[in-house]
N, C-alpha and C positions, 0 to 999 in steps of 0.2 A: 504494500500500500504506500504511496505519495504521498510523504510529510509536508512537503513543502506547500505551504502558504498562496507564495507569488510564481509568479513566470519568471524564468530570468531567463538574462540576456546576455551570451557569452562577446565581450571585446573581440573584434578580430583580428588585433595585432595589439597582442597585450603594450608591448614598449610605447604603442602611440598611446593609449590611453592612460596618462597620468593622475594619479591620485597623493596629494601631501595630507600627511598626517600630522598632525598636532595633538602632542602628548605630554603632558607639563610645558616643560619650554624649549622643549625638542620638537623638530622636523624632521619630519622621514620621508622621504619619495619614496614610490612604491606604484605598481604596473595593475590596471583593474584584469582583472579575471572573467567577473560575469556581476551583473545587476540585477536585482530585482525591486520589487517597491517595498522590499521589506529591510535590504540590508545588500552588501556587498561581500565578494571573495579579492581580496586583493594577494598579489606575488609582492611580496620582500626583497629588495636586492640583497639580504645578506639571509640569509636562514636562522644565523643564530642570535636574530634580532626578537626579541619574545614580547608578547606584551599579557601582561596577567590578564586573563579569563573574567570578565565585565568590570572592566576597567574602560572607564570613558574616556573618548577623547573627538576631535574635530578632523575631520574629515572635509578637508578640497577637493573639490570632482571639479572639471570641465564640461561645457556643453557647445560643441564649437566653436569653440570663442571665452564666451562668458564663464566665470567661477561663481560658484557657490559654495556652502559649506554645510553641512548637518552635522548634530552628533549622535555620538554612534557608539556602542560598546562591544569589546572584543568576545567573540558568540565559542568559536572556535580555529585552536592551532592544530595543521595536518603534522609540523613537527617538520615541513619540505619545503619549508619560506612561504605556505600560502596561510592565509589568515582570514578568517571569516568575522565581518563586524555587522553589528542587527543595529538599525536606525533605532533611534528613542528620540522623545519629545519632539517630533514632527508635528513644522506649522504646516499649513494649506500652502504657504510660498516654499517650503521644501519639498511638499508633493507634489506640485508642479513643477518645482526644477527635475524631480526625478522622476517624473512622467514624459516629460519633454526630449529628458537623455533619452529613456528606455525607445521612446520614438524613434528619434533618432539612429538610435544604434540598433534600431530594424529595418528601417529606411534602408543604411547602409549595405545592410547585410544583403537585402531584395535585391539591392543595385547591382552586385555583382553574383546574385544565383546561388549564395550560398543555401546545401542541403537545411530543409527539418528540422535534423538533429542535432544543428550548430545552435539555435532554441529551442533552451530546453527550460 
Protein backbone atom coordinates (compact mmCIF):
# COMPACT_ATOMS: atom_id res chain seq x y z
CA UNK A 1 0.00 0.00 0.00
CA UNK A 2 1.08 3.84 -0.84
CA UNK A 3 2.14 5.95 2.16
CA UNK A 4 2.63 8.67 0.50
CA UNK A 5 0.40 11.71 0.91
CA UNK A 6 1.48 13.85 -2.22
CA UNK A 7 2.61 13.31 -5.89
CA UNK A 8 6.04 14.11 -6.22
CA UNK A 9 8.11 15.20 -8.69
CA UNK A 10 11.53 13.99 -9.57
CA UNK A 11 14.24 17.03 -10.78
CA UNK A 12 15.61 16.18 -13.97
CA UNK A 13 19.09 17.03 -13.56
CA UNK A 14 19.54 17.09 -9.81
CA UNK A 15 22.85 19.65 -10.17
CA UNK A 16 20.50 22.31 -11.90
CA UNK A 17 18.09 22.37 -9.34
CA UNK A 18 19.57 24.04 -6.26
CA UNK A 19 18.24 24.07 -2.97
CA UNK A 20 20.23 26.36 0.27
CA UNK A 21 19.62 25.38 3.48
CA UNK A 22 19.79 27.31 6.41
CA UNK A 23 20.48 25.65 9.64
CA UNK A 24 21.48 27.94 12.66
CA UNK A 25 23.99 30.14 10.98
CA UNK A 26 25.16 27.64 8.50
CA UNK A 27 24.44 27.23 4.77
CA UNK A 28 24.47 24.28 2.99
CA UNK A 29 23.88 23.88 -0.85
CA UNK A 30 22.40 20.85 -1.69
CA UNK A 31 20.82 19.30 -5.27
CA UNK A 32 16.78 18.78 -5.10
CA UNK A 33 15.96 15.11 -5.77
CA UNK A 34 12.07 15.18 -6.10
CA UNK A 35 9.14 17.40 -4.72
CA UNK A 36 6.17 17.04 -3.56
CA UNK A 37 3.51 19.54 -1.60
CA UNK A 38 4.34 17.97 1.35
CA UNK A 39 8.16 18.02 1.71
CA UNK A 40 11.30 17.60 -0.34
CA UNK A 41 14.20 14.79 -0.96
CA UNK A 42 17.34 16.64 -1.27
CA UNK A 43 21.26 15.00 -2.38
CA UNK A 44 24.04 16.51 0.18
CA UNK A 45 27.38 17.37 -1.50
CA UNK A 46 29.02 15.75 1.22
CA UNK A 47 27.31 12.50 2.87
CA UNK A 48 28.65 12.84 6.04
CA UNK A 49 26.85 16.09 6.59
CA UNK A 50 23.90 14.98 9.00
CA UNK A 51 21.21 16.90 10.20
CA UNK A 52 19.28 15.42 13.54
CA UNK A 53 15.91 13.86 12.77
CA UNK A 54 13.10 17.12 13.19
CA UNK A 55 15.36 19.41 13.54
CA UNK A 56 14.09 22.73 11.78
CA UNK A 57 15.52 24.65 9.50
CA UNK A 58 14.88 27.18 6.19
CA UNK A 59 14.93 25.92 3.08
CA UNK A 60 15.62 28.10 -0.47
CA UNK A 61 14.08 26.59 -3.45
CA UNK A 62 14.07 28.32 -6.96
CA UNK A 63 11.25 28.62 -9.27
CA UNK A 64 12.90 29.85 -12.48
CA UNK A 65 14.20 32.74 -11.49
CA UNK A 66 12.50 33.76 -8.20
CA UNK A 67 13.58 32.39 -4.58
CA UNK A 68 11.46 31.49 -1.94
CA UNK A 69 11.80 30.00 1.38
CA UNK A 70 9.78 27.56 3.67
CA UNK A 71 10.41 25.78 6.67
CA UNK A 72 10.97 22.52 6.94
CA UNK A 73 12.09 19.70 9.25
CA UNK A 74 14.57 16.82 8.63
CA UNK A 75 11.76 13.63 8.00
CA UNK A 76 14.47 11.23 7.15
CA UNK A 77 18.45 10.26 6.45
CA UNK A 78 19.12 7.37 3.71
CA UNK A 79 22.69 7.49 5.52
CA UNK A 80 23.85 8.08 1.09
CA UNK A 81 23.81 12.08 1.35
CA UNK A 82 20.04 12.06 0.54
CA UNK A 83 17.96 13.62 3.11
CA UNK A 84 14.24 13.98 3.30
CA UNK A 85 12.67 17.29 4.83
CA UNK A 86 8.56 17.43 5.50
CA UNK A 87 7.30 21.34 5.14
CA UNK A 88 5.80 22.62 8.49
CA UNK A 89 3.84 25.85 9.10
CA UNK A 90 2.98 26.42 5.45
CA UNK A 91 1.39 29.98 4.50
CA UNK A 92 -1.01 29.95 1.22
CA UNK A 93 2.05 32.10 -0.20
CA UNK A 94 4.27 28.91 0.39
CA UNK A 95 1.62 26.75 -1.20
CA UNK A 96 1.71 28.48 -4.01
CA UNK A 97 5.23 28.95 -4.55
CA UNK A 98 5.20 25.10 -4.29
CA UNK A 99 2.45 24.42 -6.57
CA UNK A 100 3.88 26.65 -9.15
CA UNK A 101 7.57 24.71 -8.88
CA UNK A 102 5.66 21.31 -8.95
CA UNK A 103 4.19 22.96 -12.25
CA UNK A 104 6.64 23.68 -13.49
CA UNK A 105 8.87 21.00 -13.01
CA UNK A 106 6.16 18.84 -15.19
CA UNK A 107 5.97 21.23 -17.80
CA UNK A 108 9.55 20.58 -18.13
CA UNK A 109 9.50 17.12 -17.83
CA UNK A 110 6.24 16.97 -20.84
CA UNK A 111 8.67 19.01 -22.87
CA UNK A 112 11.17 16.67 -23.46
CA UNK A 113 8.82 13.10 -23.25
CA UNK A 114 10.06 12.03 -20.23
CA UNK A 115 8.41 8.37 -19.37
CA UNK A 116 5.49 7.98 -16.37
CA UNK A 117 7.62 6.69 -14.06
CA UNK A 118 10.05 9.66 -13.93
CA UNK A 119 6.45 10.88 -11.80
CA UNK A 120 6.09 9.24 -9.23
Amino acid sequence: MERRRFERVSALAEKEERVLIKTGPEYIAASLVDLSAGGVLLSLPDPDIKFPLGDYCLLFLENGGPKFSVRAFALRDGGDGRIGFRFSSLTSSDQRHIQTKLIRMKIIAARVNLPASMLR
